[in-house]
N, C-alpha and C positions, 0 to 999 in steps of 0.2 A: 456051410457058409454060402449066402447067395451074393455072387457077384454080378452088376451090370457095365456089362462095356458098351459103351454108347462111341462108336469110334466115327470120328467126320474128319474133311479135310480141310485145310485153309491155305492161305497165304502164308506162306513164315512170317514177313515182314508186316503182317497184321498186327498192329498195337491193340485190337481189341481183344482178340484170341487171349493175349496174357492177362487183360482184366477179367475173364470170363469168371464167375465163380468154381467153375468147377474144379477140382483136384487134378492136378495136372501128373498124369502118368506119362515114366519114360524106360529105356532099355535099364535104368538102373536101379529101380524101384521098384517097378508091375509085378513082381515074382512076391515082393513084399504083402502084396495087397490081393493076389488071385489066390484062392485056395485057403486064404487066413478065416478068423473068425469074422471077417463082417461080410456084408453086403456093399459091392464096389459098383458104384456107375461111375463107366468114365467112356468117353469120346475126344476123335481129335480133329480141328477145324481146319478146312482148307476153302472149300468150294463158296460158292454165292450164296447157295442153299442153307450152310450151313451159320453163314452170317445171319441167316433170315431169324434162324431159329435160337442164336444166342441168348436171348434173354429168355424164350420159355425155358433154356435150363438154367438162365439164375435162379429163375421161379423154383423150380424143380429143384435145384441144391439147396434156397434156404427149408424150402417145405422139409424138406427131410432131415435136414441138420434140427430144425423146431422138433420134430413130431417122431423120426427115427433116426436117433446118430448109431445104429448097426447098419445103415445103408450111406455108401460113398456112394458122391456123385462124381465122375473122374473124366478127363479125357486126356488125349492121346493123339500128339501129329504126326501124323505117317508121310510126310512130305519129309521131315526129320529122317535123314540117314541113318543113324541109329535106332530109329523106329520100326523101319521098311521091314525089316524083317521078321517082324512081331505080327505088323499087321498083315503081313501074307502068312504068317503061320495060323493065322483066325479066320483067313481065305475073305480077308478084305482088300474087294477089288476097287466101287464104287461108291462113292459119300454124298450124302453121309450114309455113316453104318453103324448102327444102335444095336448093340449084342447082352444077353442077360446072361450074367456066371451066380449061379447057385452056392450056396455055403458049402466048402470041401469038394469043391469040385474046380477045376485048371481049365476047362473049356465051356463055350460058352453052350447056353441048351435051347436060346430062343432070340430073335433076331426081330426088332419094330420096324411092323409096315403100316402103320396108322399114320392118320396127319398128325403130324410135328406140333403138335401142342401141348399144353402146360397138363390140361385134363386128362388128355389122352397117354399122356407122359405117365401121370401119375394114376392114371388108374392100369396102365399095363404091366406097371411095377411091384403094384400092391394085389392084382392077380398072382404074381410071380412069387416073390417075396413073402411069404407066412411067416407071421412072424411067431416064436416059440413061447412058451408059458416063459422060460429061463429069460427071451430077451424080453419080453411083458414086463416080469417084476423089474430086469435090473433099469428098462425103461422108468417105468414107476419108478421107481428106486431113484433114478437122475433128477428126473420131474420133483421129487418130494424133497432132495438134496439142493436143487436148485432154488425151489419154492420157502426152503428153509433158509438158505444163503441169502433169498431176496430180502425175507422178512426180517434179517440180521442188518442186511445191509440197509433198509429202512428203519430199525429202530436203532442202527448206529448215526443214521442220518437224523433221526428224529433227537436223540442225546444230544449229535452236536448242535444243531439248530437252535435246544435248551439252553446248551451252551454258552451259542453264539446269543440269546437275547441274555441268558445273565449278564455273560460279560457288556453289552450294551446296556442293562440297567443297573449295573456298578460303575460302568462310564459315564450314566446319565443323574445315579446319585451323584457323584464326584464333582458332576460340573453344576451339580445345584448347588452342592456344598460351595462349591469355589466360586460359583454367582453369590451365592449369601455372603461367605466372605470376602467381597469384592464390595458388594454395598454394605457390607458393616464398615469397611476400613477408609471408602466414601463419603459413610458418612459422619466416621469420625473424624476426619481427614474437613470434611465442611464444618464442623462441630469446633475443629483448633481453629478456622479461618474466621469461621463467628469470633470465638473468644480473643483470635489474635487482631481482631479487627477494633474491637470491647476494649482492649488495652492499650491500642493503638489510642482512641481516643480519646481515653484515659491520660496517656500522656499527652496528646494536644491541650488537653485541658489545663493537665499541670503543667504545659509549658505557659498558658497562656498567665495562669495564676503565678508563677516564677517572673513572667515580663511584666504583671503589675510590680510583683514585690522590686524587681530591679527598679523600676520606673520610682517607686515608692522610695526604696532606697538612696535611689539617685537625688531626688527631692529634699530629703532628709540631710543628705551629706551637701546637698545645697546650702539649705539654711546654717545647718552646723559649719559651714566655711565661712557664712556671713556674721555667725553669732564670734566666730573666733575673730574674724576681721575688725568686732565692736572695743571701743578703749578700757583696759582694764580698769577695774574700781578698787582704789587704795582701799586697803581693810583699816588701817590705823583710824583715817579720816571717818569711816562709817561708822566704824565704834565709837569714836567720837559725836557724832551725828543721833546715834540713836541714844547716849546717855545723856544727850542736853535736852535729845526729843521727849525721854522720862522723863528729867526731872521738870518740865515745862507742863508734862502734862499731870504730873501731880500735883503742881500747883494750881493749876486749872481746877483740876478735883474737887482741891482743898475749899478755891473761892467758893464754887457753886456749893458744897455744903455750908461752908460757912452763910452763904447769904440766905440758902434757905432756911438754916434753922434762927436767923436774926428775926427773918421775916414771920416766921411759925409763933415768936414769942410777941412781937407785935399784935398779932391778931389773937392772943387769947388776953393782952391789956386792954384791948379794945381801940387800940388806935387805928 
C-alpha cells in the first residue's frame, strides 16, 4: 500500500481548512488508513503557507479521486491536541510537511521539497505511486462500471424524456379532443339559438295572425250584436206574405201567356 501524508499546519478556527477537499485524518482514524490497501495523501493546515496552497490540493484530491481512487488525498492538524502526537511520531516539526507512505508500509519513505503546485504535486506522486497490473484492471474495472452506470443512467433518462413527451402528446391529444368538443357543443349550442330564434318568430307571427283573428272576431260579434239588436220578423205574417206573393204571381204568368198566345192567333188570321 502507498500512502501519502502531506501533513501542514493551520489555524483551528480556519473555516476554510474544514472545506478543504482533502480527507481529513485524525488520532481516531489514521491507523485505519496507514498500512491498508490504498494509497493515502493527507496533510494538516495551520500556517499562512499552507493557506496559500489550499486549493492546489483540491486540484490534487479531485485529480485523483477522477483518475486513481487507490490514492487518498488526506490531511491532518497537528495544532489538534490529539494529533501532536502523531505528528511528532513522523518527526514533524515545520509546515507545511508533505510525507509519501507506500502501500504496507506505517512510515512514511519520502517527504516533498518542490514548489507547492498542482503539477508538481502530481507528478511527485505518480513517481512514487506505481500503480500494480491488479490496481489497473480493478481501475478499468471502475472506469467501465461507471461508464456502464452512465450509459444506464442516460438511457433511463432518455425513456423518461419518451415518457415525458408521450405523456404531453396524450395531453395534447386530449385537449384537441376536448377543443373539438367544445366547438361541436358551440356549435350546436348556436345551432338551438338559430332555431330557437326561427320559432321565436314563428310565434310573433302567429300571434300576430291570432290578433287579426281577435280583431276579426271582435267585428263579427259586432255586427252579430247589431243583427240581434234588429226587430224580429213574425213568421205567420211572412208565410202569409209569400203565399199571396205566389199566387199574384201566377196570375201574372197566366196573363202574359194568355196575351201571347191571343196575339200568336191574330197574326196568322191576318189581322
Amino acid at each position: 500500500m502507498i500512502i501519502v501524508l502531506l501533513i501542514l499546519l493551520f489555524d483551528v478556527n480556519a473555516d476554510w481548512y474544514h472545506s478543504t477537499l482533502a480527507f481529513t485524518l485524525a488520532a481516531n482514524n489514521y491507523q485505519q488508513h496507514l498500512g491498508k490497501e490504498k494509497h493515502v495523501n493527507f496533510f494538516t493546515p495551520w500556517c499562512i503557507y499552507c493557506q496559500h496552497m489550499a486549493g492546489e490540493f483540491n486540484q490534487v484530491f479531485e485529480h485523483y479521486q477522477a483518475t486513481r481512487p487507490d490514492i487518498l488525498i488526506a490531511k491532518m492538524n497537528c495544532d489538534e491536541q490529539q494529533n501532536q502526537h502523531i505528528c511528532h511520531h513522523f518527526g514533524v516539526h515545520s509546515f507545511p510537511t508533505i510525507l509519501y507512505f507506500p502501500p504496507g508500509q506505517d512510515r512514511p519513505t519520502s517527504q516533498f521539497q518542490n514548489h507547492r503546485r498542482y503539477d508538481f504535486f502530481v507528478q511527485w506522486i505518480d513517481s512514487l505511486a506505481q500503480m500494480s497490473e491488479e490496481t489497473k484492471q480493478e481501475i478499468q474495472q471502475q472506469k467501465l462500471e461507471k461508464m456502464l452506470k452512465e450509459q444506464e443512467e442516460q438511457e433511463q433518462r432518455l425513456r423518461e424524456m419518451m415518457e415525458l413527451e408521450r405523456q404531453k402528446q396524450i395531453e395534447f391529444e386530449e385537449q384537441e379532443k376536448k377543443k373539438e368538443e367544445e366547438i361541436r357543443i358551440t356549435q350546436s349550442i348556436q345551432q338551438q339559438i338559430v332555431e330557437a330564434n326561427t320559432f321565436i318568430d314563428t310565434i310573433k307571427g302567429m300571434e300576430k295572425e291570432i290578433y287579426a283573428l281577435q280583431q276579426y272576431t271582435a267585428e263579427l260579434n259586432s255586427k252579430l250584436s247589431q243583427i240581434k239588436k234588429m226587430p224580429k220578423v213574425n213568421v205567420n205574417h211572412a208565410l202569409v206574405f209569400a203565399i199571396i206573393g205566389f199566387f199574384i204571381g201566377v196570375a201574372m204568368t197566366s196573363c202574359v201567356c194568355l196575351f201571347q198566345k191571343t196575339n200568336h192567333v191574330n197574326t196568322e188570321k191576318g189581322i
